[in-house]
N, C-alpha and C positions, 0 to 999 in steps of 0.2 A: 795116790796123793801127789801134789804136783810140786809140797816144798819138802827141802831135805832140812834136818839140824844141825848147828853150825858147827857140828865135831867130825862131820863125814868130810872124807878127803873129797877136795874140789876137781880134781883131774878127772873130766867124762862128766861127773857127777849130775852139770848142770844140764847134759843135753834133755831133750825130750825130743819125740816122736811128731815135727809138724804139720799140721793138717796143707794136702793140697792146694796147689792155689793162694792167692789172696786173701789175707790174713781174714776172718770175718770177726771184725773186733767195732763194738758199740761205742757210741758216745759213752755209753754207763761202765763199758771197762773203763776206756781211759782214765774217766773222771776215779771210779775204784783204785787203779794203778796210781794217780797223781797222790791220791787222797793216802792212801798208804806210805807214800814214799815220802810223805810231805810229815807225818805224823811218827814214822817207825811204829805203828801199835794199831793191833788192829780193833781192839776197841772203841782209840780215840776217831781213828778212820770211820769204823762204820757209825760214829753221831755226828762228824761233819757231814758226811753223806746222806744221814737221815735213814738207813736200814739198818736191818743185824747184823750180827757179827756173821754168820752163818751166809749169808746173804752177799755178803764180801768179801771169805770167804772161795763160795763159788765161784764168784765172778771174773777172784783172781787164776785161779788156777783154771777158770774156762780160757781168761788170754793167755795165760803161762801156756796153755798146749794148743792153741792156734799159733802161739808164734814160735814152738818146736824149741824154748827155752825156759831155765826159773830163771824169776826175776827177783825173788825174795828170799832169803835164807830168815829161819824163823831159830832166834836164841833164847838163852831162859826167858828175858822181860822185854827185850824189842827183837822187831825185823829190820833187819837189813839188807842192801839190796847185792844181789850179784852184779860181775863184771856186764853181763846181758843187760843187768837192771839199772846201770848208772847209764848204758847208753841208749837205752828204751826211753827213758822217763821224762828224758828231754823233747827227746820226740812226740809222746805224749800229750806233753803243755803245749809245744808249739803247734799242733794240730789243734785242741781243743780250742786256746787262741783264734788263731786262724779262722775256725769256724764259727766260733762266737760272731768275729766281726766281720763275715760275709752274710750272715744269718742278719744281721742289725742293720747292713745294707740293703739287701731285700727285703726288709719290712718298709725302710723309709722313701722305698721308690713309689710311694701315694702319696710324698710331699709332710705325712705325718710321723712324728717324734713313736717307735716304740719300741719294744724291744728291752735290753737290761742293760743297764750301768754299775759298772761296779769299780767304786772310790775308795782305796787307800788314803789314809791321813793320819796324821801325828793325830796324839791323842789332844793336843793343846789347841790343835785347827778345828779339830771334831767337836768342840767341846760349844762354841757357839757359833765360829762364823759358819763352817757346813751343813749345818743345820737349819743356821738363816738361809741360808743360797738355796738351801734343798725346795723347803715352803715356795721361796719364788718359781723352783724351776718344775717344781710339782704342779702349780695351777697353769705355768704353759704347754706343758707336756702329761699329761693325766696317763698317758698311754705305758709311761716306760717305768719298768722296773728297778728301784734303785737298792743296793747293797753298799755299806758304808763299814769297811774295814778298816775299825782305828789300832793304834801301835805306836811301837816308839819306831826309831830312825829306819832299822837294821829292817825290821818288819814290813815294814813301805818299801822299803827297796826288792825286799825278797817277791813281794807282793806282784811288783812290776817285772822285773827279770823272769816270776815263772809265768807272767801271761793270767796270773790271775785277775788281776784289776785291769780296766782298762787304763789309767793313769793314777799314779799318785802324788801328794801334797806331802813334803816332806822336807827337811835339810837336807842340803846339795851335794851329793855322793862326790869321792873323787876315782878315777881311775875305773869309773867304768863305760868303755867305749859303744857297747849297747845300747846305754840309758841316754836319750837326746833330754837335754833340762833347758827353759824356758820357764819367762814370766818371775825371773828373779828378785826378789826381794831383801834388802835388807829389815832386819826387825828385832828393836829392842824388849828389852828384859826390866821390871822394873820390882821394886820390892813392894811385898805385901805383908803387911806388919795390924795387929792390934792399935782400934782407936787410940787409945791412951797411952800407947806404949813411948818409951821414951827418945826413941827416935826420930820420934815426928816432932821432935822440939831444934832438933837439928840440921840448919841449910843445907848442910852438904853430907849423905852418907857414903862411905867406902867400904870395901870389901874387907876392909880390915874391921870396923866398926863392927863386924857381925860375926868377928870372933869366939865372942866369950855369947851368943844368942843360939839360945837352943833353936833348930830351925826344920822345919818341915819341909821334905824332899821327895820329888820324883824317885825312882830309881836309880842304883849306879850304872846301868846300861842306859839307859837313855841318853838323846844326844842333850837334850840340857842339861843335866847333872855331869855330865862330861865337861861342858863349856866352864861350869862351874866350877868345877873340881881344877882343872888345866890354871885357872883364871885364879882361882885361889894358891894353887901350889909358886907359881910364878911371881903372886906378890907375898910368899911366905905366911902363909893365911892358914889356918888348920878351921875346917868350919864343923860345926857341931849336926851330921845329922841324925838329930833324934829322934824325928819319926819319919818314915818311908811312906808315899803311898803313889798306886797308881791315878788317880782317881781326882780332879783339879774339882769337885763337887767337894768333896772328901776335905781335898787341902784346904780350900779356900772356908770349911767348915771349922777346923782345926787351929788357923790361924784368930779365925772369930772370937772362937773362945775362948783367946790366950794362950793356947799351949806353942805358940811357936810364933817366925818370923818365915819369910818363902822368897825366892826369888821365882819370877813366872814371866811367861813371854806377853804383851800387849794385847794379840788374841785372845788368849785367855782368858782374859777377865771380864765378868760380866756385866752388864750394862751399871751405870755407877747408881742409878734407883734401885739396883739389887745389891750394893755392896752394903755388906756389915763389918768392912774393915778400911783401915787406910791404906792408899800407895802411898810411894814416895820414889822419885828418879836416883839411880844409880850414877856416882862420879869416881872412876872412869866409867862411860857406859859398857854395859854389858848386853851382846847384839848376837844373832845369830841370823844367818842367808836360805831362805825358803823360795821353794821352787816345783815348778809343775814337771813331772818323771812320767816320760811315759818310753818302749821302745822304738829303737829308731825304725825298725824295720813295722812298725805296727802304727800307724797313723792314726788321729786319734778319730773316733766314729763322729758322727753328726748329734748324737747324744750328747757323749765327753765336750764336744765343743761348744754345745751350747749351754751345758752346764758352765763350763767353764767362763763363759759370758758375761754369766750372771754372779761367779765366785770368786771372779778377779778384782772387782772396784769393790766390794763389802770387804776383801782383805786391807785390802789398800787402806780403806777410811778406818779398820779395826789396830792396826798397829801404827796410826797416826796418834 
């Protein structure tokens, strides 16, 4: 067996015996080794992957002894990775990367779109406008394979940094010199409240106003409930959330039938023939800066850009 338990002394421990030569390691390792490292568990690994555990398994310990190291130390309930394995795994994504978007080159050198796209986005972008843009970009391009990885902030970012998306839609990172961000947007927030509720009898609402309102919330990791929470504690605000969800299908269900009040981003919201609630504008406004993330070193393919063609002015006219 190619992994040790995490009580064996690490001194020697990790070497193994490497195979000759140039390492002979698959695309299906790497993807195995990302998928593991990305997950700690080799469960959840082998159902992102789509095979068994057994299956995952081999595969790792087939690269563990081609590359003459372990990369996994396996503890009671996760894996975690050796010193070998923090500085494999990097190299891993950027290979996989890499070849994704030489692979999506040479498909397009006949002039046609095919190949795979794969789209990070906040869960609040996901929710209509990426959807809309997809339909359009689906009848000019039939050829290409799209995957649409929604998340909150931290999750888009992770998305792009390991090389799994090709770009993501997301709020605007700071301090990371990797991530080139473009296509900047500012984009308000506005409240979503029950028809009859009694806010809607009032010109002007604040953040204060929604003190004493039971209110239906995103998560506390999310970068809007951050915005919210920050925005609140600053004007001495304690806001009530009483029910959590990930789910803007969910919320905007939940505010319908009275059980609460929401603040939500303009995206968001769905077409006003589908609403069964009121807004109403936020004084001060409450805004937050969205933006296209993708690696500096990884440009974006002929796919991503031309999606992005068709995904830029449907944002624009949705947080107007």
């Amino acid at each position: 067996m190619c992994y040790i338990d995490a009580d064996i002394a690490l001194n020697g421990a990790h070497r193994l015996s490497p195979a000759p030569g140039f390492p002979d390691l698959s695309t299906r390792h790497l993807r195995a080794i990302v998928a593991l490292a990305r997950s700690g568990k080799f469960v959840a690994a082998a159902v992102d992957l789509g095979i068994s555990q057994p299956s995952l398994s081999r595969m790792i310990q087939q690269a563990e002894r081609e590359l003459g190291a372990v990369l996994f130390v396996r503890a009671t309930r996760r894996v975690s990775q050796t010193a070998a394995g923090r500085e494999f795994v990097p190299v891993a994504e950027r290979l996989l990367g890499e070849l994704a978007q030489h692979s999506q080159a040479i498909r397009e050198l006949d002039g046609r779109l095919r190949g795979q796209l794969i789209v990070a986005s906040l869960i609040s972008i996901a929710h209509h406008v990426v959807p809309a843009a997809l339909v359009a970009f689906r009848k000019r391009h039939p050829g290409v394979f799209i995957q649409v990885r929604e998340g909150i902030a931290s999750g888009v970012l992770e998305d792009v940094r390991g090389g799994i998306a090709d770009f993501g839609i997301s709020a605007v990172p700071e301090g990371h010199r990797e991530i080139a961000v473009h296509s900047v947007v500012e984009e308000s927030c506005c409240l979503v409240l029950p028809r009859r509720h009694k806010l809607n009898r009032q010109r002007r609402v604040r953040l204060a106003d929604l003190a004493d309102e039971p209110m239906v919330s995103m998560p506390p990791d999310s970068g809007l409930r951050r915005v919210l929470d920050t925005l609140a504690q600053a004007e001495g605000v304690a806001l009530n959330h009483g029910i959590v969800t990930s789910q803007f299908t969910s919320l905007f269900d939940f505010v319908a039938q009275g059980l609460g009040v929401a603040i939500v981003p303009l995206s968001a919201l769905p077409p006003a023939s589908q609403r069964r609630f009121a807004t109403h504008a936020l004084r001060p406004a409450v805004t937050r800066r969205i933006g296209i993330l993708h690696l500096v070193d990884r440009p974006l393919s002929a796919a991503a850009a031309g999606f992005l063609e068709i995904f830029r002015p449907m944002l624009l006219a949705a947080i107007r």
